[in-house]
C-alpha positions as CSV (number, residue, x, y, z in Angstrom):
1,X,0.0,0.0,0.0
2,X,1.2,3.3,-0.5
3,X,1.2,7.3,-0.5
4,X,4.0,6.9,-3.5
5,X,5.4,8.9,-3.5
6,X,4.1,6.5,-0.7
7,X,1.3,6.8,2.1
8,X,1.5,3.5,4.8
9,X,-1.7,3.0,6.6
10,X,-3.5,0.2,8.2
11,X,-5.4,-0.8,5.1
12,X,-5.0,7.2,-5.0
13,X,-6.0,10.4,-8.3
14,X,-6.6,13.1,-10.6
15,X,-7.3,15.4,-14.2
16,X,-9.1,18.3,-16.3
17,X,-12.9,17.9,-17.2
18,X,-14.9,18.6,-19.9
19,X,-17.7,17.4,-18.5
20,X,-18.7,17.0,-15.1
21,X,-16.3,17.4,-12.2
22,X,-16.5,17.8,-8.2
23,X,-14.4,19.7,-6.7
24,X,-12.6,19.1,-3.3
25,X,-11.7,22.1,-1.8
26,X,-10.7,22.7,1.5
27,X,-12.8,25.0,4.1
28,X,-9.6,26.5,6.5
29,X,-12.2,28.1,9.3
30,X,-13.3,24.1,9.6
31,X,-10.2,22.5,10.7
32,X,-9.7,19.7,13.0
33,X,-6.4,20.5,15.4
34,X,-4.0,17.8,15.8
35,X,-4.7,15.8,18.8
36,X,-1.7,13.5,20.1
37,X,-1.2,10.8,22.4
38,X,1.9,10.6,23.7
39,X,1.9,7.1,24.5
40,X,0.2,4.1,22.7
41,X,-1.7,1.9,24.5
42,X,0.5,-1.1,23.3
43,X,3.8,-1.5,21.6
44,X,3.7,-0.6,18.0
45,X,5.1,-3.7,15.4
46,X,9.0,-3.3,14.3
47,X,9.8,-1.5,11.0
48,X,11.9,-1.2,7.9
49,X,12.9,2.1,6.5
50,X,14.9,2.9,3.5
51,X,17.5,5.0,2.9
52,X,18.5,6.1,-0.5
53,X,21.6,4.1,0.8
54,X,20.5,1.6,3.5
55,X,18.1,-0.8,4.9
56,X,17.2,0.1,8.9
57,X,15.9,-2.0,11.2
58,X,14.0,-0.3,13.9
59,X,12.4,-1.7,17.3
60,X,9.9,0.6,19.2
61,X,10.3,1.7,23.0
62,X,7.1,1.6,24.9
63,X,9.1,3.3,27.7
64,X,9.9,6.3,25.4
65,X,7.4,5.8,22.6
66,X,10.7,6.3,20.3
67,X,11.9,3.5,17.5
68,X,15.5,2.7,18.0
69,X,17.7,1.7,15.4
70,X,19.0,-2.9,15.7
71,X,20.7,-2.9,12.9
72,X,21.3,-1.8,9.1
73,X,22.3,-3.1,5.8
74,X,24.4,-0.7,3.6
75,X,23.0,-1.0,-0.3
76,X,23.5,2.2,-3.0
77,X,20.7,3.8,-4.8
78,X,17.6,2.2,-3.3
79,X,14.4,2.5,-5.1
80,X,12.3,1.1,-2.5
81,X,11.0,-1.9,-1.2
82,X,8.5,-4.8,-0.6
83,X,7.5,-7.7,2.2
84,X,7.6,-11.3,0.4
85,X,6.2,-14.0,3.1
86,X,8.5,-13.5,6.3
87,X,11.6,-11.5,3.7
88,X,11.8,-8.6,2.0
89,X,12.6,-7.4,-1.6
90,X,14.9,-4.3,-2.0
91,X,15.0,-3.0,-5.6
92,X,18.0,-0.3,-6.2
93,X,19.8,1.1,-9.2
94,X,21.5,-2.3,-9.9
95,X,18.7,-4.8,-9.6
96,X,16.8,-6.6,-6.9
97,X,18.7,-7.9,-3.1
98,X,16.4,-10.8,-0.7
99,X,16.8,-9.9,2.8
100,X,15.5,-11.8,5.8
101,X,13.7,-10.2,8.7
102,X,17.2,-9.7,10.3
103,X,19.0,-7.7,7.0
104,X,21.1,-11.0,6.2
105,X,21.0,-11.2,2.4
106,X,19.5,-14.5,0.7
107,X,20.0,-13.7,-2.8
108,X,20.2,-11.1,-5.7
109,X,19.8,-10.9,-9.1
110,X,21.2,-8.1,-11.2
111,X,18.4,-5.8,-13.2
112,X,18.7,-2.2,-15.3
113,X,17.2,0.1,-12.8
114,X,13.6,-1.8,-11.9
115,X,11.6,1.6,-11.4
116,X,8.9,-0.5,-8.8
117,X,8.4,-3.7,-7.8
118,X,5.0,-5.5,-6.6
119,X,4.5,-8.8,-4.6
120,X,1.6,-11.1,-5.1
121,X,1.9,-14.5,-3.3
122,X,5.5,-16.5,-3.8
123,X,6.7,-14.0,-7.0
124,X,7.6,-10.6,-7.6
125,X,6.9,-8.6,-10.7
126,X,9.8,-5.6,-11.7
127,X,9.3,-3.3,-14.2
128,X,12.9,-2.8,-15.7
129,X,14.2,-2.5,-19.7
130,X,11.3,-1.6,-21.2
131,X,9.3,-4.8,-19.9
132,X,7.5,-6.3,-16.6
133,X,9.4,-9.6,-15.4
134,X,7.8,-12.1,-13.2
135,X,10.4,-13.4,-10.8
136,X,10.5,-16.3,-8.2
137,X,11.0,-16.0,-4.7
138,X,14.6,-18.0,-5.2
139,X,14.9,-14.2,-7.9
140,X,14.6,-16.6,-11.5
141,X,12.8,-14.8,-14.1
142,X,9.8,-16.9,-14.6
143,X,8.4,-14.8,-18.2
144,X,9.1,-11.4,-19.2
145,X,6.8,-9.3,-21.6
146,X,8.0,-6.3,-23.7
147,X,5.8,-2.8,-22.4
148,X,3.9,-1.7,-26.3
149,X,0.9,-1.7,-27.8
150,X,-0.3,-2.1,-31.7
151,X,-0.5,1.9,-31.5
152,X,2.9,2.5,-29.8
153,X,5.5,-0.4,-30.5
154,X,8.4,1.5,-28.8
155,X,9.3,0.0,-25.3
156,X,7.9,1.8,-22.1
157,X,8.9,1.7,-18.6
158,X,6.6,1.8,-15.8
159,X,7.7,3.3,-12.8
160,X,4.6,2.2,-10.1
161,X,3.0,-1.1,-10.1
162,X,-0.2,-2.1,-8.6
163,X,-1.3,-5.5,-8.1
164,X,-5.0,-6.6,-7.6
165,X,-6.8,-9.9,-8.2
166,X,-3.7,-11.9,-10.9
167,X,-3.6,-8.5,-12.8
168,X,-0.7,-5.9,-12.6
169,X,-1.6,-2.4,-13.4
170,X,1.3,-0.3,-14.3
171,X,1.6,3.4,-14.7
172,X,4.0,4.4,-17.4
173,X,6.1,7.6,-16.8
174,X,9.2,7.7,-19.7
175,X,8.7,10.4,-22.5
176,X,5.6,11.8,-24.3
177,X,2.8,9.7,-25.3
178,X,2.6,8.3,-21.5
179,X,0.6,4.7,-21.3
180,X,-0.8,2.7,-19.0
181,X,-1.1,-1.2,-18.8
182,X,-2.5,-3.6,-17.3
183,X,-0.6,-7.2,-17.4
184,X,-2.6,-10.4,-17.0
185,X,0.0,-12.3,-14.3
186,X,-2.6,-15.3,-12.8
187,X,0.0,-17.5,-14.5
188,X,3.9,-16.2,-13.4
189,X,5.2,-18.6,-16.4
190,X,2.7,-16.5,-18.8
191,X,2.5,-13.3,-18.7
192,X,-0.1,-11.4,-21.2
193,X,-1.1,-8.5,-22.2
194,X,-5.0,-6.8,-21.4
195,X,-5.1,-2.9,-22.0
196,X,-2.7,-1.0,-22.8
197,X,-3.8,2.9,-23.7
198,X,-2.4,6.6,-24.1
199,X,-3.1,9.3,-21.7
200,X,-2.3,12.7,-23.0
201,X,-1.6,16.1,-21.6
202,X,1.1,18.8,-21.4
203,X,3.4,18.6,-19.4
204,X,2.0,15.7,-17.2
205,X,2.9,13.2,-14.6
206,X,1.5,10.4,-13.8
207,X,1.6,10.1,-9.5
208,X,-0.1,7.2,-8.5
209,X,-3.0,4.7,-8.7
210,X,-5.5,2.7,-6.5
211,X,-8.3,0.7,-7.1
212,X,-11.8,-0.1,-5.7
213,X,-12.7,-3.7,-5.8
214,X,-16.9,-3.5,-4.7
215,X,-16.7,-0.8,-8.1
216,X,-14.5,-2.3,-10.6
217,X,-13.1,1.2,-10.4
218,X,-9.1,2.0,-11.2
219,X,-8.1,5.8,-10.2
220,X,-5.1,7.3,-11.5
221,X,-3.7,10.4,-9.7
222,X,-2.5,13.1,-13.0
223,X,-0.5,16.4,-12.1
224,X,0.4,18.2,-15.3
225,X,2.4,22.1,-15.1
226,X,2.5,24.5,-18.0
227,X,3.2,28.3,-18.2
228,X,-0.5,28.5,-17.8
229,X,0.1,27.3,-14.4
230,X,-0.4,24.0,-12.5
231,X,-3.1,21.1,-11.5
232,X,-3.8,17.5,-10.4
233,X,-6.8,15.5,-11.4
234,X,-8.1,12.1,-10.3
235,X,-9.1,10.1,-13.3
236,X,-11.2,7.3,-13.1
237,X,-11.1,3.9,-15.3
238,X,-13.1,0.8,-15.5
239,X,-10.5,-2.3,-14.5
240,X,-12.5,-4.4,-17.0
241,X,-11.8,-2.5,-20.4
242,X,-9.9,0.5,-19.6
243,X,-12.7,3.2,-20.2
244,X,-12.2,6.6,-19.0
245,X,-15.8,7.1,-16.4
246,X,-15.1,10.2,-15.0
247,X,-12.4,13.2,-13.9
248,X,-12.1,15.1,-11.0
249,X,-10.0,18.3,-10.5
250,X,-8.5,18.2,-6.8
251,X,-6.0,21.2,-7.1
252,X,-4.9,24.3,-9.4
253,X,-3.4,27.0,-9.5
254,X,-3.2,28.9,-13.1
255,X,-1.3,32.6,-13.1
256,X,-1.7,33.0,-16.8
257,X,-5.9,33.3,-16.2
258,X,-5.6,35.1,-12.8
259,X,-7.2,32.1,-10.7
260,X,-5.5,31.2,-7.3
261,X,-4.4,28.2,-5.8
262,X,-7.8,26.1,-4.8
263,X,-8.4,22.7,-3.6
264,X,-5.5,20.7,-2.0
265,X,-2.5,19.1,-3.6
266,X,-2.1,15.3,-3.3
267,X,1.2,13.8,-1.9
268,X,0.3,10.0,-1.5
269,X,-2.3,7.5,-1.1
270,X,-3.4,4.3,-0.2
271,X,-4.4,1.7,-2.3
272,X,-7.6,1.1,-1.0
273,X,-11.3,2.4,-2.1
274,X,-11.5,4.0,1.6
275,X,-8.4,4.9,2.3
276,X,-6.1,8.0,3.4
277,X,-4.0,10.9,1.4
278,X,-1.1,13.3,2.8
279,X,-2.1,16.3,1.1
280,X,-0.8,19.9,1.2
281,X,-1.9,23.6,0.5
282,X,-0.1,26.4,1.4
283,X,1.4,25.8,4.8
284,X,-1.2,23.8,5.5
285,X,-0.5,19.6,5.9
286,X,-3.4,17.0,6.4
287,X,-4.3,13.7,6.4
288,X,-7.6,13.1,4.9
289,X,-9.7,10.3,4.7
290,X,-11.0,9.6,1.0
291,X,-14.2,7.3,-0.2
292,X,-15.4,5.8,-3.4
293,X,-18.5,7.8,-4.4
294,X,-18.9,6.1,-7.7
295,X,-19.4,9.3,-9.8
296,X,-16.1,11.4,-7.6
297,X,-14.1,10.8,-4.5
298,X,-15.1,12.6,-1.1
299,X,-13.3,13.7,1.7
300,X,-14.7,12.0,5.1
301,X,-12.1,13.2,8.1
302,X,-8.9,15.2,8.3
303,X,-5.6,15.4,10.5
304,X,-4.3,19.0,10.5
305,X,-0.2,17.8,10.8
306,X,1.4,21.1,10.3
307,X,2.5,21.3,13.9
308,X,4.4,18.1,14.0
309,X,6.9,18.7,11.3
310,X,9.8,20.8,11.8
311,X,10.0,20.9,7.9
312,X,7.9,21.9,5.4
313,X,6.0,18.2,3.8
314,X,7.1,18.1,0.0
315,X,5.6,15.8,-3.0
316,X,7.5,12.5,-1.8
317,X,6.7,10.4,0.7
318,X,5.0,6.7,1.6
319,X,2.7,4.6,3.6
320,X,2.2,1.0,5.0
321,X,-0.6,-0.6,6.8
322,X,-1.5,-2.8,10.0
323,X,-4.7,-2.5,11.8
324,X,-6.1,0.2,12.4
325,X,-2.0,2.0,12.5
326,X,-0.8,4.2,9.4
327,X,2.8,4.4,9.2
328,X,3.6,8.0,7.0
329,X,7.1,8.8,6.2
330,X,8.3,12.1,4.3
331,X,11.6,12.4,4.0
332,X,13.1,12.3,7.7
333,X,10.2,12.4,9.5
334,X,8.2,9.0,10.7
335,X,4.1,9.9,12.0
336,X,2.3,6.9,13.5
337,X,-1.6,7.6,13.4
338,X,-4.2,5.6,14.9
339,X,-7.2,6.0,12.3
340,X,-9.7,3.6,14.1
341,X,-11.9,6.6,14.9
342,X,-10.6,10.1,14.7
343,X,-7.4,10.3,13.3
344,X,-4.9,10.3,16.4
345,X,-1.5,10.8,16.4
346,X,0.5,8.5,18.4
347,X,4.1,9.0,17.4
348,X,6.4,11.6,15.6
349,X,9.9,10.7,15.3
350,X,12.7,12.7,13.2
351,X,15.1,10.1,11.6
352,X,18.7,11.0,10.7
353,X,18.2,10.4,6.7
354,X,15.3,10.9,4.2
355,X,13.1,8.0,4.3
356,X,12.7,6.1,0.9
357,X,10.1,3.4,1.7
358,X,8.8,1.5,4.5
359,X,7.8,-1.5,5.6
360,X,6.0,-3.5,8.7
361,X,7.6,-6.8,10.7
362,X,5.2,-9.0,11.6
């Protein structure tokens, strides 16, 4: 799960409309103040983070309500990284290392930069050289297929994946047309192609993605910037054939036309149909709670954050999930929030480096 940038939470979205659109814009004399406990009730579950160049273990202190460092694996250029069964996958700017629960290495395999890696049972899927690879858990390449479409037959590279129910949907991110896929991978051996179709804009960027299983539903998160100005827009597919249902404008800001910044601008999400974003406006930082309406996506409850980081919250950061605990990391700062009612912070912890990804211990 992730606000990828990357939300963690205990369980994304965006474009410009020519027809209808809801817009979600922020009331500021209706916020909710941060409210904090400074001590959970009960221990909270041992972590991963990564570095841009190492792997951290982490154990929390109920004493101190503080993570403490156990030990570290050194590893250059991480990408980020992903639980398989008790292990975890690290993918980096040379390919893909195992490590077990303890940061001892298993195995590796050598890759060209693999932009994202998912997990789904036993086998891995990379996007890397132009193509998504299905990999075993011993890191042998079970099929490979080449990223085109009878429209587009140069190679693409994806840089997020998302896997749901034996599909992969990738988001690609490489050079002007930008595509979209969606991989058949029920069969690791046999990997085949579904959809694959063009979205186009100026200047765009393709954040992240989440889907909605009870709707058949697949959101894409779109931020484009021109000299006009800038926006984000959650764009809304159907997983079965690829159609385009509906757009929603969530942030803009355009100079060129006089119109000031309105809405909220999206830094992550989870990969849920309720879920959470980190969002931003201004000096404003929140968490926000996000549900499915079928025809837009509404905003249910909100975490003002601004007062618990000592820097300012940029596009970039990630999520995981266990319980009701979201684990939120933006560059050096960790936030623990207990979301089983009203959003409650229970921990706030600068960390030495910029945090890459993260990642629970069961």
């Amino acid at each position: 799960m992730r606000i990828r940038s990357k939300l963690i939470v205990t369980t994304a979205i965006i474009a410009l409309i020519t027809f209808s659109s809801v817009y979600l814009l922020i009331n500021h004399h209706e916020k909710n103040q941060p409210k904090i406990e400074v001590f959970p009730l009960e221990h909270l579950p041992d972590i991963i983070l990564a570095s841009e160049s190492e792997i951290i273990r982490f154990v929390h202190n109920n004493q101190t309500n503080t993570y403490n460092m156990t030990g570290s694996y050194e590893l250059p250029d991480i990408i980020g990284m992903e639980r398989i069964g008790d292990n975890f996958i690290v993918n980096h700017d040379g390919g893909l290392v195992l490590l077990d629960r303890n940061l001892s290495m298993i195995n590796e395999i050598q890759m060209k930069r693999p932009l994202d890696i998912g997990v789904s049972g036993e086998f891995i899927y990379v996007c890397s050289n132009n193509s998504l690879h299905g990999i075993s858990s011993d890191l042998q390449i079970t099929d490979s297929i080449y990223l085109n479409t009878s429209e587009w037959m140069g190679g693409k590279d994806a840089h997020d994946i998302l896997i749901h129910e034996g599909s992969a949907y990738l988001l690609d991110n490489v050079i002007e047309p930008i595509y979209v896929f969606k991989v058949n991978i029920s069969d690791p051996y046999d990997l085949s192609m579904d959809l694959g179709f063009e979205i186009s804009w100026v200047n765009q960027h393709l954040c992240s993605q989440w889907i909605d299983p009870d709707s058949g539903q697949w959101f894409i998160l779109q931020h484009s910037c021109s000299q006009a100005g800038t926006y984000q827009n959650i764009r809304c597919y159907s997983c079965e054939d690829g159609s385009l249902l509906w757009v929603q404008e969530t942030f803009y800001e355009f100079w060129m036309y006089d119109r000031p910044e309105e809405g909220f601008y999206t830094n992550a999400v989870t990969e849920s149909s309720s879920g959470w974003m980190l969002t931003s406006s201004n000096d404003d930082h929140h968490l926000r709670s996000y549900e499915n309406a079928y025809t837009h996506v509404i905003i249910k409850k909100e975490l003002d954050l601004r007062y618990d980081f000592s820097v300012p919250v940029f596009p970039h950061g990630s999520d995981e999930e266990r319980g009701n605990l979201l684990f939120i990391s933006i560059y050096g700062q960790l936030v623990v929030v207990d979301v089983e009612k009203d959003p409650v912070i229970v921990l706030s912890q600068t960390v030495n480096e910029p945090i890459v990804d993260v990642c629970i211990i069961e």
